[in-house]
Each structure stands twice: as structure tokens, then as C-alpha cells.
PARO-595948 format. One record per residue (C-alpha): residue number from 0; residue in three letters; x, z negated, y negated. Coordinates in steps of 0.1 Angstrom, whole numbers, plus 2048, in hexadecimal, padded with zeros to 3 digits. Layout:
REM residues N
+-----+------+-----+-----+-----+
! seq ! type !  xx !  zz !  yy !
+-----+------+-----+-----+-----+
! NUM !  Ala !   X !   Z !   Y !
...
+-----+------+-----+-----+-----+
REM end
This chain:
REM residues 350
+-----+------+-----+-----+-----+
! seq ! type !  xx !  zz !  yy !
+-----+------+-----+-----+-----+
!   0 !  Unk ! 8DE ! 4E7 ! 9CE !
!   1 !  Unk ! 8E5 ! 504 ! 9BD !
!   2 !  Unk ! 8EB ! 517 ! 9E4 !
!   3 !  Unk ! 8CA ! 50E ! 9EA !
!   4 !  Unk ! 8B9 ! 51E ! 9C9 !
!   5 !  Unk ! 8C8 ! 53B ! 9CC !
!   6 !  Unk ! 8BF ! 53E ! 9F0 !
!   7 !  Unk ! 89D ! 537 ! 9EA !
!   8 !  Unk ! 89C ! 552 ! 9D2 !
!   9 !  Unk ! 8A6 ! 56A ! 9E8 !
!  10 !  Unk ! 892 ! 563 ! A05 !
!  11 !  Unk ! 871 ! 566 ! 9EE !
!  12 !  Unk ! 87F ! 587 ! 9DA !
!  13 !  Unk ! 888 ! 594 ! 9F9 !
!  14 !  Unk ! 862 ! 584 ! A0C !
!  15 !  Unk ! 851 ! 599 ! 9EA !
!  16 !  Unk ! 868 ! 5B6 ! 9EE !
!  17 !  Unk ! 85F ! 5BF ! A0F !
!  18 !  Unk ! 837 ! 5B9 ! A0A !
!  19 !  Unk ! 839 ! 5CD ! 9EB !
!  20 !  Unk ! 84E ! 5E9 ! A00 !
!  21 !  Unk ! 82D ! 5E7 ! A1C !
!  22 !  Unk ! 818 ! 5E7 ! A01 !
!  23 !  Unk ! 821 ! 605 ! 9F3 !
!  24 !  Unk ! 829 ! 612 ! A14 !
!  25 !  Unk ! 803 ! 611 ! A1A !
!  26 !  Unk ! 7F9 ! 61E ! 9FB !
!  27 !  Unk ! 810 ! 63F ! A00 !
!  28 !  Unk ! 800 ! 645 ! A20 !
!  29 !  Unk ! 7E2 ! 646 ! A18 !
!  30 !  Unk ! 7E8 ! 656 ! 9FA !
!  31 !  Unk ! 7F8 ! 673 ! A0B !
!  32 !  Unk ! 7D5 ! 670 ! A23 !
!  33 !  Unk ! 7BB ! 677 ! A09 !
!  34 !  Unk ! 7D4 ! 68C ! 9F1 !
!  35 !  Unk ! 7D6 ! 677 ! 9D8 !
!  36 !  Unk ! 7F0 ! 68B ! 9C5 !
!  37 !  Unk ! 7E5 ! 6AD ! 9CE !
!  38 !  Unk ! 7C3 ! 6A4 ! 9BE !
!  39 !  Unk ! 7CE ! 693 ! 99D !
!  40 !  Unk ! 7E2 ! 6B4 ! 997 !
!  41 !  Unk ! 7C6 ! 6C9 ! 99A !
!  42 !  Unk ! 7AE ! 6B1 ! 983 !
!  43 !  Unk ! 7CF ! 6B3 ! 96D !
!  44 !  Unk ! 7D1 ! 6DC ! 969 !
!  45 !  Unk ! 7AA ! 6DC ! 96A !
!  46 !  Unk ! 7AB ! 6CA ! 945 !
!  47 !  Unk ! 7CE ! 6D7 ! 93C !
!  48 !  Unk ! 7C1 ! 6FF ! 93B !
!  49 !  Unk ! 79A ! 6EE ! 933 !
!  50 !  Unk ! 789 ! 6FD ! 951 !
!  51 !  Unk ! 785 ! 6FA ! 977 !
!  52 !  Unk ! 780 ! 71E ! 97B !
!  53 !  Unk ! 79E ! 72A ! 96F !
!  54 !  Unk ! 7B6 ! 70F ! 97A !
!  55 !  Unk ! 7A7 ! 71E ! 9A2 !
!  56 !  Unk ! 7B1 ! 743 ! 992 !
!  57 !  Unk ! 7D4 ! 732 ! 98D !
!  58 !  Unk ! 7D2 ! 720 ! 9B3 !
!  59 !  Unk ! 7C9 ! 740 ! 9C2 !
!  60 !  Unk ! 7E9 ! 74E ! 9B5 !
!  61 !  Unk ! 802 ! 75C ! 9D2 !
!  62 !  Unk ! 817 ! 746 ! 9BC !
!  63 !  Unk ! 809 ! 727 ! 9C7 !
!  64 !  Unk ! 7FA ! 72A ! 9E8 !
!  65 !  Unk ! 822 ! 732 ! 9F3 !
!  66 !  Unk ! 820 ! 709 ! 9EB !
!  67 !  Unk ! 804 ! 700 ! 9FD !
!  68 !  Unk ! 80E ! 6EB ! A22 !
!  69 !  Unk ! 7F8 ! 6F4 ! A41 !
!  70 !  Unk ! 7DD ! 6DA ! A43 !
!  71 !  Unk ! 7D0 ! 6CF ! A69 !
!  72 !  Unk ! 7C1 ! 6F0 ! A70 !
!  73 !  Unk ! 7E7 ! 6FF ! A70 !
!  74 !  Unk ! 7DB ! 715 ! A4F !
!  75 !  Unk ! 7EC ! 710 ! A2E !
!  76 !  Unk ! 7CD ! 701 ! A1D !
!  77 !  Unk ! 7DD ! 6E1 ! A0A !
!  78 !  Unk ! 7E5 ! 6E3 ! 9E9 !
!  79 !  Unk ! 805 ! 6D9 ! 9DF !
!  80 !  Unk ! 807 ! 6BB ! 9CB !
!  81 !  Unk ! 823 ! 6C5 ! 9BA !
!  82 !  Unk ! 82B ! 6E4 ! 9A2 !
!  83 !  Unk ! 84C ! 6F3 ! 992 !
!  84 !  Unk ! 847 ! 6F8 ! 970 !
!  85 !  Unk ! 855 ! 71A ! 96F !
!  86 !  Unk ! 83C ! 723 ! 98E !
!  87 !  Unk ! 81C ! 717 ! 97E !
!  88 !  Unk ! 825 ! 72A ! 95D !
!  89 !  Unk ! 82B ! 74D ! 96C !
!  90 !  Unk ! 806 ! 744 ! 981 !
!  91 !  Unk ! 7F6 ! 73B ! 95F !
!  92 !  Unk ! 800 ! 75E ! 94F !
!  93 !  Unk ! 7FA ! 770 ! 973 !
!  94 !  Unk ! 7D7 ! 761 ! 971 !
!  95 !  Unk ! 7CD ! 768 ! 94B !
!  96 !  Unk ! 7DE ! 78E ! 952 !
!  97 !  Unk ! 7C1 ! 790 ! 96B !
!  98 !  Unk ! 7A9 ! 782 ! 959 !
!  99 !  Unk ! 7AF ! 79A ! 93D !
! 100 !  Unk ! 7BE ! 783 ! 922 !
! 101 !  Unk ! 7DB ! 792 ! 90F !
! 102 !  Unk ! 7F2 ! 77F ! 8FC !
! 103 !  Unk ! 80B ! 795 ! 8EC !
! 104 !  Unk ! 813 ! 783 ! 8D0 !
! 105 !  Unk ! 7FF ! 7A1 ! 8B7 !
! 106 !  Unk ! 7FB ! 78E ! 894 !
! 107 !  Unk ! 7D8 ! 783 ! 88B !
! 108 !  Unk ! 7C0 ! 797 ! 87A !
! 109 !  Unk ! 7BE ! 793 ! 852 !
! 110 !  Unk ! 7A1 ! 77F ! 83F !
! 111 !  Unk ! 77E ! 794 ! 842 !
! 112 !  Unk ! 789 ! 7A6 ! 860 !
! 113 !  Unk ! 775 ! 7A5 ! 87C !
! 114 !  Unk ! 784 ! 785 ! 896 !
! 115 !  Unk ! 786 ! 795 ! 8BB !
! 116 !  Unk ! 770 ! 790 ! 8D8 !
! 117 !  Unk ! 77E ! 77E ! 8F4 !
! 118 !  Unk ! 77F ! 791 ! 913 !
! 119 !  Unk ! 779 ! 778 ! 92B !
! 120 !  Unk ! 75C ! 762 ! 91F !
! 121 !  Unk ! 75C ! 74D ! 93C !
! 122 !  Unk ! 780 ! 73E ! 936 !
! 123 !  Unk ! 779 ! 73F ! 90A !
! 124 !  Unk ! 787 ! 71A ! 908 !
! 125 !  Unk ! 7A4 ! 724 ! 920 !
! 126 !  Unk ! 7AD ! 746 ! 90F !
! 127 !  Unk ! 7AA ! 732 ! 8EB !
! 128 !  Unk ! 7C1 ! 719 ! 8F5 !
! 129 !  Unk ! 7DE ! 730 ! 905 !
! 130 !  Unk ! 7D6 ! 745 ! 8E5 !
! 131 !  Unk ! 7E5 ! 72B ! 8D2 !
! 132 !  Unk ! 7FC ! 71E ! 8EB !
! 133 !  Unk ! 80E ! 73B ! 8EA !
! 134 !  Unk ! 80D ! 746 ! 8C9 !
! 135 !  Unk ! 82A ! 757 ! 8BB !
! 136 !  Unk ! 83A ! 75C ! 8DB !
! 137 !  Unk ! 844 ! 782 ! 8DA !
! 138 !  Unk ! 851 ! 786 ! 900 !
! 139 !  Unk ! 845 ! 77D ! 924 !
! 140 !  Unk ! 863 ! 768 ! 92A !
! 141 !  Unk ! 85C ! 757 ! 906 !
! 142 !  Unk ! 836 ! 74E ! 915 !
! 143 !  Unk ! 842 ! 740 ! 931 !
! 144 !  Unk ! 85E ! 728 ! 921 !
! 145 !  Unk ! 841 ! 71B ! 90C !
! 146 !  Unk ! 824 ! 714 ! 92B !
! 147 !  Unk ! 842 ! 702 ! 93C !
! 148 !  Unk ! 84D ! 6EE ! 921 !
! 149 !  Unk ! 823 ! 6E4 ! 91C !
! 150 !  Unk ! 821 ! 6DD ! 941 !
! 151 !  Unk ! 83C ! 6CA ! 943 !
! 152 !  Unk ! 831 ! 6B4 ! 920 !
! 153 !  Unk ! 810 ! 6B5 ! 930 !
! 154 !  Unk ! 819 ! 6A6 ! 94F !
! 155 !  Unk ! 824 ! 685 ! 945 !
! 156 !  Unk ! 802 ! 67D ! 93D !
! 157 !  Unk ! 7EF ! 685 ! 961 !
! 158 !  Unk ! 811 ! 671 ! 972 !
! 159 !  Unk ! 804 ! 658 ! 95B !
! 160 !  Unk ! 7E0 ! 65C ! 96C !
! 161 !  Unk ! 7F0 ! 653 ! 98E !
! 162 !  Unk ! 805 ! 63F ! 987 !
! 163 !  Unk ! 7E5 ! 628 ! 977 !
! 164 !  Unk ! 7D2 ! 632 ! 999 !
! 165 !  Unk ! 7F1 ! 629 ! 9AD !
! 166 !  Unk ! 7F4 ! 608 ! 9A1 !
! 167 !  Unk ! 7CD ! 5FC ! 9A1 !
! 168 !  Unk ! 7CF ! 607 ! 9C7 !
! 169 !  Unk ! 7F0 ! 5F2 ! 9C6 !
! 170 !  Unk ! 7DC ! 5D2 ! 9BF !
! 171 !  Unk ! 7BF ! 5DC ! 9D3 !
! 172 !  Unk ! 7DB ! 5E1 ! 9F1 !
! 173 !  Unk ! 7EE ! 5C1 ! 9E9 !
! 174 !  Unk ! 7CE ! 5A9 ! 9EA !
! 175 !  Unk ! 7C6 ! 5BB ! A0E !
! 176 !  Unk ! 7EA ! 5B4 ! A1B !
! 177 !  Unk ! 7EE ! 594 ! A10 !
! 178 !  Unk ! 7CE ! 587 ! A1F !
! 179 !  Unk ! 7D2 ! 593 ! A3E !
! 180 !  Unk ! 7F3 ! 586 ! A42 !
! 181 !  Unk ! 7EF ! 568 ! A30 !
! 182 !  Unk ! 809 ! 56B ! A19 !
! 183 !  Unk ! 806 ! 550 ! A03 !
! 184 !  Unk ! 822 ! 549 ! 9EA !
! 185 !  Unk ! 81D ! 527 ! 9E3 !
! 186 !  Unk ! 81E ! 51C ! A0A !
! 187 !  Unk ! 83B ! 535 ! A13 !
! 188 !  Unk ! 852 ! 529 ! 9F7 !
! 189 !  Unk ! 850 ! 503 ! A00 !
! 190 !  Unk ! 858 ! 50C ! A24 !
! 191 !  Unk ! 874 ! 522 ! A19 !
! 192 !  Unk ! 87E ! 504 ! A01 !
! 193 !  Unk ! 87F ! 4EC ! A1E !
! 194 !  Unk ! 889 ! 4FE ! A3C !
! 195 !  Unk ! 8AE ! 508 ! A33 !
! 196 !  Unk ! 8B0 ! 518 ! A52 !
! 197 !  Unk ! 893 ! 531 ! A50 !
! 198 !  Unk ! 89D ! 535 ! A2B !
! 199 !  Unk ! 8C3 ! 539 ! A37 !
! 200 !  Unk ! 8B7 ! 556 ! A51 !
! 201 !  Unk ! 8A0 ! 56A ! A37 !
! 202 !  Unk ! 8C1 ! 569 ! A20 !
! 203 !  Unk ! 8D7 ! 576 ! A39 !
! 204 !  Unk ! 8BB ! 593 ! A40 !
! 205 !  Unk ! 8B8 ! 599 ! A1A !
! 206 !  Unk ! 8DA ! 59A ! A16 !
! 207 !  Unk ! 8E4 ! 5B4 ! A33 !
! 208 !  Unk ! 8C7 ! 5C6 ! A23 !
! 209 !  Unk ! 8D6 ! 5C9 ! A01 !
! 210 !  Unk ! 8F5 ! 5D4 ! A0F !
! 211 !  Unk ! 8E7 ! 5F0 ! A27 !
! 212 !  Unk ! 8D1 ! 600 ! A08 !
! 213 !  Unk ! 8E6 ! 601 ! 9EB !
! 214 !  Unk ! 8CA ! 614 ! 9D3 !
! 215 !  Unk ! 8A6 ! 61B ! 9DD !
! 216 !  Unk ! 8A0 ! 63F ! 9ED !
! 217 !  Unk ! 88B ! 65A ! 9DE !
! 218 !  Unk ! 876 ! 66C ! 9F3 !
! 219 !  Unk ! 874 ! 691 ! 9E9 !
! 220 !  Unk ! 854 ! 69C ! 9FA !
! 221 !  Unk ! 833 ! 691 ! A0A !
! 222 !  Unk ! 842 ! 691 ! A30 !
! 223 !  Unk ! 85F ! 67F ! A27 !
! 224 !  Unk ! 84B ! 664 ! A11 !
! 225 !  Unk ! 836 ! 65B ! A2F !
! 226 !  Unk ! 859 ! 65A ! A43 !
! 227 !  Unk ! 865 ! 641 ! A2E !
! 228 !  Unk ! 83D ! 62B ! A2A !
! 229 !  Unk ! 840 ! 62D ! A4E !
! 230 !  Unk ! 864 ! 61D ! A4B !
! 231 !  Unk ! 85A ! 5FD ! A32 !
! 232 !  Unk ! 83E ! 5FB ! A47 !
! 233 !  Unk ! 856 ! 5F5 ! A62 !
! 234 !  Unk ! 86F ! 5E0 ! A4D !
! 235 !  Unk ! 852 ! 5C7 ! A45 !
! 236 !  Unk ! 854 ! 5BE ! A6E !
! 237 !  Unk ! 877 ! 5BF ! A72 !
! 238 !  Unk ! 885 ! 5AE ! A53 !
! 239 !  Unk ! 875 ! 58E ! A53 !
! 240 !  Unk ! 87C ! 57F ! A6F !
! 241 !  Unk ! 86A ! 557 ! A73 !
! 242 !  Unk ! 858 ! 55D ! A52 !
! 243 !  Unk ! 83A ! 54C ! A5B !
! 244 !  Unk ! 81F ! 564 ! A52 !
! 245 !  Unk ! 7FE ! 569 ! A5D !
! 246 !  Unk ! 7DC ! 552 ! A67 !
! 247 !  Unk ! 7DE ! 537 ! A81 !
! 248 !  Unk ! 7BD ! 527 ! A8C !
! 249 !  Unk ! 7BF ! 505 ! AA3 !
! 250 !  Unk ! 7B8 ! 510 ! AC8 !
! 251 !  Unk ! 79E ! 4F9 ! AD3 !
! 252 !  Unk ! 7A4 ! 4FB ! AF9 !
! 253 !  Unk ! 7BE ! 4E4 ! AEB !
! 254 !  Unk ! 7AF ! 4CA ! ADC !
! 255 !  Unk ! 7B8 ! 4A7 ! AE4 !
! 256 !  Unk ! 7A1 ! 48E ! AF9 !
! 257 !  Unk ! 78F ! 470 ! AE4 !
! 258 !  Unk ! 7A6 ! 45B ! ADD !
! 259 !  Unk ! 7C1 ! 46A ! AD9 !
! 260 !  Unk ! 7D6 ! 47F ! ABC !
! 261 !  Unk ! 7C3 ! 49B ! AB0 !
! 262 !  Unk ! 7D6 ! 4BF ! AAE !
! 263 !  Unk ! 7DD ! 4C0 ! A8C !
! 264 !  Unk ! 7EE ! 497 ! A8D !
! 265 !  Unk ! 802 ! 4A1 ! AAA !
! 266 !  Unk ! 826 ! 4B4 ! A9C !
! 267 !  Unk ! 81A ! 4D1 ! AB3 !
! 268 !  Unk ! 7FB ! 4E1 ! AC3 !
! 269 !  Unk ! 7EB ! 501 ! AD2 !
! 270 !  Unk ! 7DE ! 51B ! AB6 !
! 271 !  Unk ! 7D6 ! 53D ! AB5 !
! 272 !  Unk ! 7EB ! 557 ! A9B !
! 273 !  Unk ! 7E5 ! 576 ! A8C !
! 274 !  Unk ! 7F4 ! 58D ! A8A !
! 275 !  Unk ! 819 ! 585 ! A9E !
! 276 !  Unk ! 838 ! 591 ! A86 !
! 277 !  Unk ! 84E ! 57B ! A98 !
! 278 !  Unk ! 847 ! 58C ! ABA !
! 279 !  Unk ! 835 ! 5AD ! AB3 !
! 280 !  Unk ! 824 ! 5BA ! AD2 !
! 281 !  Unk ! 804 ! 5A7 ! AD4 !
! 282 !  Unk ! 7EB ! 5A4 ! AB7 !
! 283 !  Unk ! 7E2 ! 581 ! AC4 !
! 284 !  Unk ! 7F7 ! 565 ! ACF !
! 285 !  Unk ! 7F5 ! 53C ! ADD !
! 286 !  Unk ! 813 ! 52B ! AC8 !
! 287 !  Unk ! 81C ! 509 ! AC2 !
! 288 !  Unk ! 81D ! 4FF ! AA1 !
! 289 !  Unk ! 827 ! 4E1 ! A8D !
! 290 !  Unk ! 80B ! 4D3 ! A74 !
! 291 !  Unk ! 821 ! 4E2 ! A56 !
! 292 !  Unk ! 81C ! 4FF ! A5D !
! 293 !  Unk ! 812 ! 51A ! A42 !
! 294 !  Unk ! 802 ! 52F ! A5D !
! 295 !  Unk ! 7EC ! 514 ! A62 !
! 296 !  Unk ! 7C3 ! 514 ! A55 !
! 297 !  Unk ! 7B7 ! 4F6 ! A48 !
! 298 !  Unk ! 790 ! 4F7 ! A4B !
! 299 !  Unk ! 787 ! 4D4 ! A3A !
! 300 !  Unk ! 796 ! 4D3 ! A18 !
! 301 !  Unk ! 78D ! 4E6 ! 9FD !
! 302 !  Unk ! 7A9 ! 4E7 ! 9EB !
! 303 !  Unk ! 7BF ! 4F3 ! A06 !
! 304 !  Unk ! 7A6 ! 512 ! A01 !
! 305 !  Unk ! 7AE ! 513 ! 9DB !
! 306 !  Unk ! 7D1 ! 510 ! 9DD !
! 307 !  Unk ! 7D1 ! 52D ! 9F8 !
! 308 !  Unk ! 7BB ! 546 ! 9DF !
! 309 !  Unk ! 7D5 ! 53C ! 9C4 !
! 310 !  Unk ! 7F3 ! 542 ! 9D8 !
! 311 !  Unk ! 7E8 ! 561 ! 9E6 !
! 312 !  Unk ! 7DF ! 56C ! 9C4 !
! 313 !  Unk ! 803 ! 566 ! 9BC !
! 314 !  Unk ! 814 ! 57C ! 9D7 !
! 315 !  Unk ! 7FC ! 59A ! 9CB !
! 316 !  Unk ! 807 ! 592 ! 9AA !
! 317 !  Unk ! 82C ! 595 ! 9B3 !
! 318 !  Unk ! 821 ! 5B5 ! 9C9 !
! 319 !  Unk ! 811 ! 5C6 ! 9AE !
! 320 !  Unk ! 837 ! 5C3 ! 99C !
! 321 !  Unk ! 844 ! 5DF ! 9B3 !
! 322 !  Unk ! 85D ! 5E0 ! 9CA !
! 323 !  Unk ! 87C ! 5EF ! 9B5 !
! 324 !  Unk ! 877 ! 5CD ! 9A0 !
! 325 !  Unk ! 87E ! 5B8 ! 9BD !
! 326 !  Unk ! 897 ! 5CC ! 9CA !
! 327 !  Unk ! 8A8 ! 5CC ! 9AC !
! 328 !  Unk ! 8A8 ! 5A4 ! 9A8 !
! 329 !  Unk ! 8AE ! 5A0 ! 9CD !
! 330 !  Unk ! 8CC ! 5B1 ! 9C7 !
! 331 !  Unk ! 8D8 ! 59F ! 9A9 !
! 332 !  Unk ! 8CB ! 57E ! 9C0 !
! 333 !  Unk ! 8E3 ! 58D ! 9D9 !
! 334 !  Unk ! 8FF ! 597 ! 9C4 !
! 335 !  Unk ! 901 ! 571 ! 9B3 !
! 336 !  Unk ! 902 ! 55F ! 9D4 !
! 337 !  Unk ! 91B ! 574 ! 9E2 !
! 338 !  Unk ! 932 ! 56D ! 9C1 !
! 339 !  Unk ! 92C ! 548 ! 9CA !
! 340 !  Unk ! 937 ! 54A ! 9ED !
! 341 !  Unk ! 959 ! 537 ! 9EF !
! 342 !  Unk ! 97A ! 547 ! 9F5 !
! 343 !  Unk ! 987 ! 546 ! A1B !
! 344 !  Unk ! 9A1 ! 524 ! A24 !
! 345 !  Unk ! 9B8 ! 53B ! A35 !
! 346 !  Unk ! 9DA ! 543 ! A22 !
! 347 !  Unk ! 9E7 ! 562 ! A22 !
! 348 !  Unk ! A09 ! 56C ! A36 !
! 349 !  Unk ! A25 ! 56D ! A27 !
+-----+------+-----+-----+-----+
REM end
């Protein structure tokens, strides 16, 4: 008994590992598409230095267009979507040098004197605010210690901006997945709790995983993110093999004469699937399947409709949890069953 929960556990850890690995496959390509990154930055600086215009002054430093990528015209026109700290500080005093702002460190002028004019009206808020940013700083090197330390304390609060518009688009990519492959929790755990040998076969794949990725993989830039979406796209096909996902509709070329057992009495009977995990190729396939079936739609009852809403709702619940959550309990899933195994009957030589 105790083989069998902890199997079951890992088959559907490792069932919302991989869908939450697609998931955010798909959500990395297409935000590496539409710049997702790139753009928050930008909105980031824009209120950081408190004005469009002069965050493009700071863009159109050499600077920073040495970190722009060529775009699909071959010309280096993308922005990067990531900044060194040290980088953006030396642009931010390049910038303001050109813009005639001076910050020196001169003490300020005594009560009744006249307060100077700022010498670049168009950036007053920005000028004010490195004014006081860099107050007391008596050397270059001393103003550019201070930007990078802001930068870097400002920063965690735009990484929280995506990572808030990462996750909505994490739900909003989880509901689309699940539906279209029909991956409905409640169905898939009672065939993985009565089919010991599907559930025995999604162990043994979770378990070679585990083994052959020891800690989750960073990516360290956009090319090699979409590398590895690419990859758990991939691992999504290949790692669940006879995991019965997707829709199946009754083919009614097959059904029976009057008289005799209709298609869904009889243990097996002609049906059309999408999409084919189980042999990838063709987006449309004639199967044979028993009247158990998960894949199978039930048009008549009601309530097979509400239990499907609420068990799809449930994968994208355990979707929107991430996939270094599952991983992490698949592994510990992994790790206790592999304790459990029993020693070998063979006695050692003497």
C-alpha cells in the first residue's frame, strides 16, 4: 500500500512538473518574442530617473548600444533587457555631463541667497533628483558607487513588476494548456491510482529524470532561455509516455447496428484523438479505446462537464505553483521511494 502512494505521488508530481515546465516554456518564448523584459526595464529607468526623455539620452549612450543584439534586419536595434549596474551608472553621469548638469558636490548656498537655475529645464525633476542622490559625494568614482547601489535597490522593485506579469500570463498559459490537452487532475489521478502499470512506467520515467538533472539549470541569456523552452517543450512529448492526455470524440463510422452494443457499452471502439503524445507524427489519429478512458468526451451528462471544469481548474492550480516546486517534491517523492527499495537477496563473497 504504501508502494503504491508513493508511486502515485510521483507520477502526478512528476505529470505537474512537466506541464508546469511547458507552461513556462511557452511563456519564455513568447516573452523573448514581444520583449517582455527589454520593455519592463525601460518603463523601469523611465520612472527611476522621472523622465522618458532622458532615460533615451542614457540609451543612446555608446555605453549601451555596445548591449544592444541585432534584431531581424541584421542591425543592433534591440535593446538589451539586461544592464550592469556599473554600466548604467557611468551612462547616467555621461548623459547628465551632456545635458549640462554638474554635480560636484559644491555646498549649498546659505539662507537669503539666491537658489540656482537649473540648466536643463527640460530634465528639472531628473536633475533634482540626482541632485540629491548624489549629495555629498565629492569624487566621480564616489557618484558612481552611489547610482549603482540605487540601481541595484531600485531594481528589486521592477523584477517585482515582472515577475507579477510573469505569473498572471502563467495562469492565462496554464488554463490554455490544460484545455487543449485535457489535462484533467481529477481523471488522470484515478487512472494512475488504478493502472499500476501506467503509474509503474511514469515512476520509472520520473525517476531516471530525477537522476539525470540533479538541480534545475539557469539560463544566462535570451538565446539560451529559448534553447532550454524549446527543450521542456520537448520533454513534455518525451517524458510521459501512455499518459493519456488529450480529447477523444466517438468515431461514428463506428457505430454499432440496432440492436446491438453501442460504442461506449462495448470495452473498445473507434474514436478520434487530439492531439497524439503517445505517437507524435500526426495531429489526428483512429484509436481504440476502452470506455474508461479519461481521453474520452462524454456529451450527455452534465456533470461529467462539471467535474471536467473543476479538475482542469485544479491542474492550472498546481501549474500556477511553478515548476522548481514540483521538482523539488518530485525529488523528495523520489528520494523516499528509493530509501524504501529493499536490499538485494544476494550474499556477498567471501
Amino acid at each position: 500500500m504504501i508502494t503504491t502512494i508513493v508511486g502515485f505521488a510521483i507520477s502526478m508530481a512528476f505529470l505537474f512538473l512537466m506541464l508546469s515546465a511547458a507552461c513556462s516554456a511557452i511563456q519564455e518564448i513568447v516573452a523573448n518574442l514581444l520583449r517582455w523584459r527589454a520593455s519592463t526595464l525601460e518603463r523601469g529607468l523611465a520612472g527611476l530617473l522621472m523622465s522618458s526623455d532622458f532615460k533615451e539620452a542614457v540609451y543612446n549612450q555608446p555605453l549601451i548600444q555596445g548591449l544592444c543584439s541585432p534584431g531581424p534586419s541584421g542591425e543592433f536595434g534591440r535593446r538589451p533587457s539586461y544592464i550592469p549596474a556599473t554600466t548604467l551608472a557611468l551612462a547616467i553621469l555621461q548623459a547628465a555631463q551632456d545635458q549640462g548638469m554638474s554635480f560636484d558636490g559644491s555646498p549649498q548656498p546659505q539662507t537669503g541667497s539666491p537658489l540656482p537655475v537649473p540648466q536643463t529645464s527640460k530634465f528639472e525633476k531628473t536633475e533634482k533628483l540626482l541632485a540629491s542622490l548624489l549629495r555629498d559625494c565629492k569624487t566621480p568614482t564616489e557618484q558612481r558607487v552611489r547610482l549603482e547601489r540605487w540601481f541595484n535597490e531600485s531594481m528589486e522593485r521592477v523584477s517585482g513588476w515582472y515577475k507579477r506579469k510573469s505569473h498572471a500570463w502563467i495562469w492565462i498559459f496554464g488554463g490554455i494548456l490544460c484545455l487543449l490537452l485535457n489535462a484533467d487532475a481529477i481523471t488522470l489521478s484515478k487512472r494512475f491510482w488504478n493502472d499500476q502499470t501506467l503509474r509503474d512506467a511514469v515512476t520509472a520515467e520520473a525517476t531516471e529524470y530525477v537522476k539525470s538533472n540533479p538541480a534545475n539549470q539557469v539560463a544566462v541569456d535570451d538565446q539560451a532561455k529559448l534553447d532550454e523552452s524549446l527543450h521542456r517543450l520537448n520533454l513534455l512529448r518525451e517524458r510521459l509516455p501512455g499518459v493519456p492526455l488529450g480529447w477523444c470524440f466517438v468515431d461514428p463510422k463506428a457505430s454499432p447496428k440496432p440492436g446491438e452494443k453501442t460504442a461506449i457499452e462495448a470495452d473498445g471502439f473507434r474514436a478520434s484523438c487530439w492531439p497524439d503524445l503517445i505517437h507524435p507524427g500526426t495531429s489526428v489519429t483512429h484509436v481504440s479505446l476502452a470506455s474508461t478512458d479519461p481521453r474520452l468526451v462524454d456529451r450527455g451528462e452534465w456533470s461529467w462537464w462539471l467535474w471536467k471544469i473543476i479538475g482542469l481548474a485544479a491542474t492550472v492550480l498546481a501549474i500556477s505553483q511553478g515548476a522548481p516546486f514540483w521538482f523539488d517534491l518530485l525529488q523528495k517523492a523520489v528520494n523516499l521511494r528509493l530509501a524504501g527499495t529493499p536490499p538485494s537477496n544476494t550474499t556477498p563473497q567471501k
